[in-house]
N, C-alpha and C positions, 0 to 999 in steps of 0.2 A: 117641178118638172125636171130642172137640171139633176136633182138623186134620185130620180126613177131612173134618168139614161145612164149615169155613174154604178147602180144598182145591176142595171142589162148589160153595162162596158165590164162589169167584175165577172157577171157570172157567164159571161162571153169569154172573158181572159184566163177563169176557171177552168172551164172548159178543153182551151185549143191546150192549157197546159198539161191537164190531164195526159191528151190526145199525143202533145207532146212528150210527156214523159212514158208514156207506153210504148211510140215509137223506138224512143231513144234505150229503153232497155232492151229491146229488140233488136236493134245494131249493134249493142253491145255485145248480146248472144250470141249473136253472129259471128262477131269479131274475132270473141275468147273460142267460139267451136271452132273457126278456120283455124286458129292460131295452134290449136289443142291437136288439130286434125295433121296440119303441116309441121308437124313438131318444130315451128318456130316461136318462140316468145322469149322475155325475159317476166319471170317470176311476180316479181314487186310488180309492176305493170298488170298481170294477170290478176292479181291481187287488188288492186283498184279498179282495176273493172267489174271485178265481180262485187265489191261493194259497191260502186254507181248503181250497177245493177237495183242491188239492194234498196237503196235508195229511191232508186225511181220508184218500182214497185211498193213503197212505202206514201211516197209522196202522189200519186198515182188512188191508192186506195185512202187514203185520207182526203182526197178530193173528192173520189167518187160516193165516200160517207157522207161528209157533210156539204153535198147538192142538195139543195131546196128548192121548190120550188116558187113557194109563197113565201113572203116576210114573215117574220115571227116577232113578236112582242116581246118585251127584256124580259118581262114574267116566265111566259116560257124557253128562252134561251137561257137564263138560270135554273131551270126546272132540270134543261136538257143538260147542263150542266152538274148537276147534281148525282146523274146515272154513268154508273162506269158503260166503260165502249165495249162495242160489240167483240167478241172473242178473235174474229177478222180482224178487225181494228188492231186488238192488241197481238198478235200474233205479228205481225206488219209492220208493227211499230217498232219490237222487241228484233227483228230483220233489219230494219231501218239503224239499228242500233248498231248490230253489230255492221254490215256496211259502214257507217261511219269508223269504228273501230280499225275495220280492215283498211279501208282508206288512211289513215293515221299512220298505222303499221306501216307501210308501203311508203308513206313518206319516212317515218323512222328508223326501218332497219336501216337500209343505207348506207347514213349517217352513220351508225356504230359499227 
């Protein structure tokens, strides 16, 4: 009883983060179009936003991949593991990446 509610508390927590991180790429849009539009910004800043951005939009579609809606059995969650991800997926992930990068960047020029 107690890991069916832990079970519905995950994919509840799933969920609102999804929900969350779509929001929050979306204020970031926001953010970086005023900033782009009032030609006020600095650079590095710009630059981490747009990989958050990145990010989100990664971590966002990798949730929304692997939503289930029934349990699955380890047989087939190795099976599912077996098969490369959907061309979404990798496209997202390979985004996800370079966001990360950008974000790095932004902390490292700086610095030199």
């Amino acid at each position: 009883m107690l890991f069916i509610l832990f079970i519905e508390f995950m994919r509840i927590f799933a969920l609102v983060l999804q929900l969350g991180c779509l929001a929050f790429a979306l204020y970031l849009s926001y953010k970086v179009g005023l900033s782009l539009y009032q030609n006020d910004y600095v650079l590095m800043e710009l630059v981490a936003n747009i990989g958050t951005i990145l990010i989100c939009i990664d971590l966002g579609t990798f949730l929304f991949s692997s939503n289930t809606k029934d349990g699955i059995s380890l047989e087939q969650y190795a099976k599912q593991l077996d098969q490369p991800p959907s061309k979404l997926v990798n496209v997202t992930r390979k985004l996800g990446h370079l966001g990360i990068m950008l974000i790095i960047c932004s902390w490292v020029v700086p610095l030199i």
